[in-house]
C-alpha positions in Angstrom: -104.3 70.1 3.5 -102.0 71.5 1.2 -99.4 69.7 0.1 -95.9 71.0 0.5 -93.3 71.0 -3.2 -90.6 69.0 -1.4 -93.5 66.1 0.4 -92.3 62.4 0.3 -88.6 63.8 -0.4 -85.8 61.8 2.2 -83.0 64.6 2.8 -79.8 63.5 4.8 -78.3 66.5 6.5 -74.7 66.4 6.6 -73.7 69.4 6.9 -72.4 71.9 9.5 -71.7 75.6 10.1 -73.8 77.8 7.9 -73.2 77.5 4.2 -74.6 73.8 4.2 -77.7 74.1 6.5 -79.0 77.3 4.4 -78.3 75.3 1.0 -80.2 72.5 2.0 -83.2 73.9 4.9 -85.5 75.3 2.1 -86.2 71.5 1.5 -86.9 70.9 5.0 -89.3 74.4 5.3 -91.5 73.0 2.6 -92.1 69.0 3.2 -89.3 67.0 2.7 -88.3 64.7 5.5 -85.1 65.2 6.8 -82.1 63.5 9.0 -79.1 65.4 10.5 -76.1 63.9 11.1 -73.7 65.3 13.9 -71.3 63.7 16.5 -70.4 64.7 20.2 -67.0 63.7 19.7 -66.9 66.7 16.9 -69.7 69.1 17.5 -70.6 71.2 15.1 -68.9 74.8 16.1 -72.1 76.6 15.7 -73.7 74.8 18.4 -72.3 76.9 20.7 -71.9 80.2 18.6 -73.3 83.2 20.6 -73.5 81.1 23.8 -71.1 82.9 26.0 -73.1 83.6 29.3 -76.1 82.2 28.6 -75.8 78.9 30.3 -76.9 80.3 33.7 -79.2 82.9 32.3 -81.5 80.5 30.6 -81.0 77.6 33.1 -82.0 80.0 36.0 -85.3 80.7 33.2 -86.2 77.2 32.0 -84.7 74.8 34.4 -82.6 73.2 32.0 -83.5 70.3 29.8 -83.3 66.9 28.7 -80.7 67.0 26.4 -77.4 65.0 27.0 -75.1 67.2 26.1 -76.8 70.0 27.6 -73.5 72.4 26.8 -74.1 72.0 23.2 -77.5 73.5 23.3 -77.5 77.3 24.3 -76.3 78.6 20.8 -79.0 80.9 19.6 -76.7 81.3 16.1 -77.5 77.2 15.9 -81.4 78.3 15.9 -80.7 81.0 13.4 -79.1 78.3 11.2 -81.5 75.4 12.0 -85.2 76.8 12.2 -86.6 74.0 10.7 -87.4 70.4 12.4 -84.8 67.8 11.4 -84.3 64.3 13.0 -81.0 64.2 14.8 -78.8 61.3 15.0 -75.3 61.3 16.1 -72.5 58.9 14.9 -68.9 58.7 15.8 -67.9 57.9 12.0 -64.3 57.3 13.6 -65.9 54.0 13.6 -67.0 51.5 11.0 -70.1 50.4 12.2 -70.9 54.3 12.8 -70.0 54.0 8.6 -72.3 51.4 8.6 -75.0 52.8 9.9 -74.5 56.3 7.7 -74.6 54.6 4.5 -77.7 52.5 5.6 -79.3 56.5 5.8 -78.1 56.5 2.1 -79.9 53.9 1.0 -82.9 55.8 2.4 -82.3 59.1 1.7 -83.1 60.6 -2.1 -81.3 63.9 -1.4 -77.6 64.1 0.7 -76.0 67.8 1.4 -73.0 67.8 2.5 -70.2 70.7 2.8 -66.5 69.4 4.1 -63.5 70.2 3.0 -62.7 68.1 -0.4 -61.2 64.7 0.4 -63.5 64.3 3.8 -66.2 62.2 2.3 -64.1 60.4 0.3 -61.5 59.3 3.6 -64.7 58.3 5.1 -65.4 56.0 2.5 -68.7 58.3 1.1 -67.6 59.8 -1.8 -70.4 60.1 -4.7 -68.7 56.5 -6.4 -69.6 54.8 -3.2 -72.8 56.4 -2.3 -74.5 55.9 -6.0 -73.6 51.9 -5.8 -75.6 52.3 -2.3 -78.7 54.1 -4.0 -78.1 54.8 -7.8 -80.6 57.4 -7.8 -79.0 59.5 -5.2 -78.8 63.4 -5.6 -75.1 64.4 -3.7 -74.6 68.5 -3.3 -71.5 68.8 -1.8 -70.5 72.2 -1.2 -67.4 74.3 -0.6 -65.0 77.4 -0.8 -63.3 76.1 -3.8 -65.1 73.0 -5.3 -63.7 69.7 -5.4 -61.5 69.9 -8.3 -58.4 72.3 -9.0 -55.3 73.5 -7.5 -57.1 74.6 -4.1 -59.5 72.4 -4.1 -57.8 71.0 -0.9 -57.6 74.2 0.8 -60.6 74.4 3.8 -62.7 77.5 3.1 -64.4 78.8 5.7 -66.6 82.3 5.4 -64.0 85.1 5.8 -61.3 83.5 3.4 -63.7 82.6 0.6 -65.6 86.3 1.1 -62.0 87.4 0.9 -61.1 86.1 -2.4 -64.3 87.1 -4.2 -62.6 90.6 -3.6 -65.9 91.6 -1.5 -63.4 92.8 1.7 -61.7 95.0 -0.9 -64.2 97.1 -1.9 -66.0 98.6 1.7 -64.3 101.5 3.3 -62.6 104.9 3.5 -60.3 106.5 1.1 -56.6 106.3 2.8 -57.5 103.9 5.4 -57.1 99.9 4.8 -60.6 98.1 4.0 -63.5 97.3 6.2 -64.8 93.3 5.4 -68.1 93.4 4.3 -68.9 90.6 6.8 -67.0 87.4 7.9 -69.0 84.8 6.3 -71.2 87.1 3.8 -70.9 84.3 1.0 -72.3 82.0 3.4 -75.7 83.3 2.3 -75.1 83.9 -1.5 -73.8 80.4 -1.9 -77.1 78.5 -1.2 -79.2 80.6 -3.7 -77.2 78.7 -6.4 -76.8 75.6 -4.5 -80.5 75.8 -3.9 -81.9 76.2 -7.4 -79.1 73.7 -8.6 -80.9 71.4 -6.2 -84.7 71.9 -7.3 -83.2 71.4 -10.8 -81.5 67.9 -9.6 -84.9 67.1 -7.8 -87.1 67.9 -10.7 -84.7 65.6 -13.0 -84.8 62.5 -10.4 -88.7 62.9 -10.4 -89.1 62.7 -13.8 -86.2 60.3 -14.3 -85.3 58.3 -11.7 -81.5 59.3 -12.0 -79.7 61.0 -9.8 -76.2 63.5 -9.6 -73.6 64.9 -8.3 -73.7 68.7 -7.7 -70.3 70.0 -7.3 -70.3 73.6 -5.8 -67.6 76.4 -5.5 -68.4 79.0 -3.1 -65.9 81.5 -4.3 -66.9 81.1 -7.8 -70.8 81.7 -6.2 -69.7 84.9 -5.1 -67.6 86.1 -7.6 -70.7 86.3 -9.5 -72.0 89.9 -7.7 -68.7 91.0 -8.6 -69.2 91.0 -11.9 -69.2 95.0 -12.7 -65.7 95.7 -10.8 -64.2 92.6 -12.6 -65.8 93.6 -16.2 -64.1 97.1 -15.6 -60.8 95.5 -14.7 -61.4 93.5 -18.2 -62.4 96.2 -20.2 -60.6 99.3 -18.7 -57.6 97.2 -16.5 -59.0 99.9 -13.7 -59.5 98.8 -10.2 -61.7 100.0 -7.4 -60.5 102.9 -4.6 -62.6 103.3 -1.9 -65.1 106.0 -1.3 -66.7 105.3 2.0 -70.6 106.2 1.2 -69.9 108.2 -2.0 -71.3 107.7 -4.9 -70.0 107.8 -8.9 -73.7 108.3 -9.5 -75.2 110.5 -6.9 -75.0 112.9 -4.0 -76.1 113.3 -1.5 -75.4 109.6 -1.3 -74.6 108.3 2.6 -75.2 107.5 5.8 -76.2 110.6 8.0 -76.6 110.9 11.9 -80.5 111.3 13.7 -81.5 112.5 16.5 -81.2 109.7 19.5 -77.8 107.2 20.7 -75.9 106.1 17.2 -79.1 106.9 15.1 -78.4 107.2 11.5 -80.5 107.5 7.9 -79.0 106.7 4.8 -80.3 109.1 1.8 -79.8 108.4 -2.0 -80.2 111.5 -4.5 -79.7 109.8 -8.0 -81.4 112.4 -10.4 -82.2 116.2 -10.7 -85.5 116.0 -10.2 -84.9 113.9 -6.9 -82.6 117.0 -5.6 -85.7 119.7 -6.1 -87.9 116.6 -3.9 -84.8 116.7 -1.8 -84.8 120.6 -1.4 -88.7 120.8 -1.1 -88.2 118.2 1.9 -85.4 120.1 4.0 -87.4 123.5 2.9 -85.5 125.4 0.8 -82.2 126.8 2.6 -79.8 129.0 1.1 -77.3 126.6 0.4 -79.3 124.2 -2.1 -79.4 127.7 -4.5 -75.0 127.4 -4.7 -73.6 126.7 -7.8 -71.8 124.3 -6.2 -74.8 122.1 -5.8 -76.7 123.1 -9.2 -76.7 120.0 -11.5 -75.5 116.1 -10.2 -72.0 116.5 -11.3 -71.3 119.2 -9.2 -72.9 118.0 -6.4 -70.8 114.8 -6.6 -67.8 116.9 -7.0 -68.6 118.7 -4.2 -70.1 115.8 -2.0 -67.8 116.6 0.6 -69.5 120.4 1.9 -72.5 118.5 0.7 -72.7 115.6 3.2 -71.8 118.7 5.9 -74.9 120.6 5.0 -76.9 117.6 5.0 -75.8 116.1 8.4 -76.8 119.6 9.5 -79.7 119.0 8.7 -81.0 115.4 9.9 -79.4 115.3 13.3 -82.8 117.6 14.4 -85.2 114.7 13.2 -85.4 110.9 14.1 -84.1 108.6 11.6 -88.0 107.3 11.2 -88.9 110.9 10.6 -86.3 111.5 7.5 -87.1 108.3 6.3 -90.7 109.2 6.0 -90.5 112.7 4.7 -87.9 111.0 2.1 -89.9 108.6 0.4 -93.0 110.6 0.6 -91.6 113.0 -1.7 -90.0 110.0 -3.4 -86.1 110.1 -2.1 -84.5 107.2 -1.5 -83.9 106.9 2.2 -83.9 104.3 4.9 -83.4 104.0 8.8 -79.7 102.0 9.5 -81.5 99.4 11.5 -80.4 98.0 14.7 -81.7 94.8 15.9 -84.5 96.5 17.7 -85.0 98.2 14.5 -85.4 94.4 12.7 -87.6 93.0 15.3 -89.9 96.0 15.7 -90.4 96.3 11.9 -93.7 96.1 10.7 -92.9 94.9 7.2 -91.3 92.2 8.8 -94.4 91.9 11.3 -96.6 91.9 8.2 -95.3 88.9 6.7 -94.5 86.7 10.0 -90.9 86.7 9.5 -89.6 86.1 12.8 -91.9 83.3 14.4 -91.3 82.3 18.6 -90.9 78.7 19.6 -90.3 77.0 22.6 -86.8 75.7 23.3 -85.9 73.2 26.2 -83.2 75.1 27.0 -83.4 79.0 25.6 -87.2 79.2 26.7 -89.6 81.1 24.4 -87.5 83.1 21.7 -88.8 84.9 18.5 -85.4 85.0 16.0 -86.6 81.3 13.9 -87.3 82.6 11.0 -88.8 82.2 7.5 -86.7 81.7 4.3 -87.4 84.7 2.8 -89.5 84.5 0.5 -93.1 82.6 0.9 -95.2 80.3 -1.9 -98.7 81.1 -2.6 -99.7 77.4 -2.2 -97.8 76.8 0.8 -96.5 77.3 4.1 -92.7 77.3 5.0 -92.8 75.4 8.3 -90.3 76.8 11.3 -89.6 74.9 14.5 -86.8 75.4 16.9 -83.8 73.1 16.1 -83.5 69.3 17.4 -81.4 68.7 20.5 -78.3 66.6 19.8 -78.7 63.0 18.8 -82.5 63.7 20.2 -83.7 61.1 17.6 -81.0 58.6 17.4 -83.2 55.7 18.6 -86.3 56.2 16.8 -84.3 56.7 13.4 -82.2 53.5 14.5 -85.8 51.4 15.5 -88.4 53.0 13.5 -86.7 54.4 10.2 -83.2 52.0 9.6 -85.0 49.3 11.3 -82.7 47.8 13.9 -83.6 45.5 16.2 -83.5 46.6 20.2 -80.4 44.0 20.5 -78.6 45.5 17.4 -79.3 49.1 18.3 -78.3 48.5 22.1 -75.1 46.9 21.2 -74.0 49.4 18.7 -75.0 52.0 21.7 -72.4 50.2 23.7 -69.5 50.2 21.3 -69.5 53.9 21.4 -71.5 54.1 18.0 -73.6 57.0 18.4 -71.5 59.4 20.3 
């Protein structure tokens, strides 16, 4: 049996919504042991994400399940977020014993993730200070929009104000019209590939050292990064970007353009001259590709407008499958503007097991878990549905912290592991 990079690793999960579980779930994909901590009294908001009518749907399909806070469990964005198998406690840390009982987890764990707003961990009595003195050899990552130090350090950041302030919302849309965001939580994603390598460095170190760290991360600061360009051309040239909808500075025809079929669109990229004579050869030569207008790439970037016309003309008799593939084969850029069906159907996706289906007690058999994009040529990224709330509380108390049936039932009663 193989054995997985991130084996014999103890990773306390104490995160919630999206930034924290993808920073810290490659670990869990590839062998390290992991514990998630939640609460009822404060359920993670994700839980529920994408729930809305579902409740009956998948009761009347499943008949329910065991979980008891069976409300909690119908969010298929929670899947999305947790593919991976984690232990699931829950602690009401309102309480000191709950305290208690989470710093006992330290004192297990090697790795702890955890992405509140700065101040939380620290109220609870779990800043880094406290947790090292627990287990000296701890490795905190502690995530958020604007780090823990600085003048908005205190300010919460959730996906849409940090994306915001990366100036990512500025720079989608159509000339005249006010911007379109680029996504509500789009560094949400970005964030983790730093906070992930930052982690394999911290884990490499602790292996061959024995010491551990604190990794303090800044979202915004994470994805300011792929802005790089428009803010080196501010620095350079104080010029700032306007918005072009589809255009390009450095093509043409550059956009999205409608297919045959409901809302079916291609999106075509013509960078070079020799990719407008493929281009031409493709859509067979009319008339209009002889204009002067069109004759070298400037002028066909000046004159994108009546370009885009004459092109749209064109694709709305074809599929957007069947532009796509007369594109590339005469090597144009081009690609379908996928749809969900589009995603799940795709055979490049197909071919490397992407999307995997699981059984869930409560949203039956569904096939959106998913890999972590990118796979290891010595091992395999495991996917599970996620953990029902507080599933595992017990055995972690019993078999993992090692509590005594009296100790465990009496911290049940005092409201402990709500």
């Amino acid at each position: 049996m193989q054995k997985k990079p991130f084996e014999g690793i103890n990773f306390l999960d104490f995160t919630w919504a999206g930034v924290g579980p993808f920073t810290g779930n490659f670990l869990t994909y590839y062998g390290a042991t992991t514990i998630r901590v939640e609460t009822a009294t404060r359920p993670d908001p994700i839980r529920i994400g994408g729930a809305s009518g579902l409740t009956e749907k998948y009761d009347a399909e499943t008949g329910g399940g065991p979980s008891q806070h069976p409300e909690l469990e119908y969010g298929p964005v929670y899947c999305i977020t947790h593919p991976v198998y984690k232990y699931d406690i829950t602690l009401n840390l309102k309480l000191p014993e709950a305290i208690d009982v989470f710093k006992r987890l330290v004192a297990w764990a090697d790795v702890i993730v955890e992405n509140f707003t700065t101040g939380v961990m620290e109220r609870l009595g779990l800043g880094y200070d406290e947790l090292k003195k627990i287990k000296p050899s701890i490795i905190m990552h502690r995530t958020n929009g604007y780090g823990h130090t600085g003048p908005m350090a205190g300010q919460p950041g959730l996906g849409m104000t940090v994306t915001a302030l990366t100036g990512m919302h500025g720079i989608a849309g159509w000339p005249g019209q006010p911007p379109v965001p680029v996504s509500s939580f789009y560094t949400d994603h970005l964030a983790p590939l730093f906070g992930g390598l930052a982690l394999i460095a911290a884990i490499d170190r602790m292996r061959r050292t024995g010491e551990g760290q604190c990794i303090d991360h800044s979202q915004v600061e994470a994805g300011i990064n792929y802005m790089a360009p428009l803010v080196l051309d501010y620095t350079v040239n104080q010029r700032e970007l306007t918005l072009t909808g589809n255009k390009s500075a450095y093509a043409a025809p550059h956009g999205a353009y409608p297919c045959k079929g409901d809302d079916r669109w291609v999106a075509i990229g013509v960078y070079t001259d020799g990719e407008w004579d493929s281009f031409c050869r493709v859509i067979e030569n009319p008339t209009w590709t002889k204009d002067s207008r069109f004759s070298t790439l400037i002028n066909r970037i000046k004159n994108s407008d009546g370009l885009d016309k004459l092109v749209a003309e064109w694709t709305i008799n074809f599929t957007a499958e069947q532009v796509m593939t007369m594109m590339q084969d005469a090597g144009v850029s081009a690609g379908v503007v996928a749809n969900a069906q589009d995603q799940e159907e795709d055979p490049q996706f197909k071919h490397y097991d992407f999307f995997r289906e699981r059984e869930h007690p409560y949203l039956g058999k569904r096939n959106f878990y998913h890999t972590p994009g990118f796979k290891l040529s010595e091992a395999t990224a495991e996917v599970s549905a996620p953990s029902l709330l507080g599933e595992h509380t017990e055995y972690i108390c019993r078999e993992i912290l090692g509590m005594t049936e009296e100790e465990f039932n009496g911290l049940k009663q005092e409201g402990v592991f709500d």
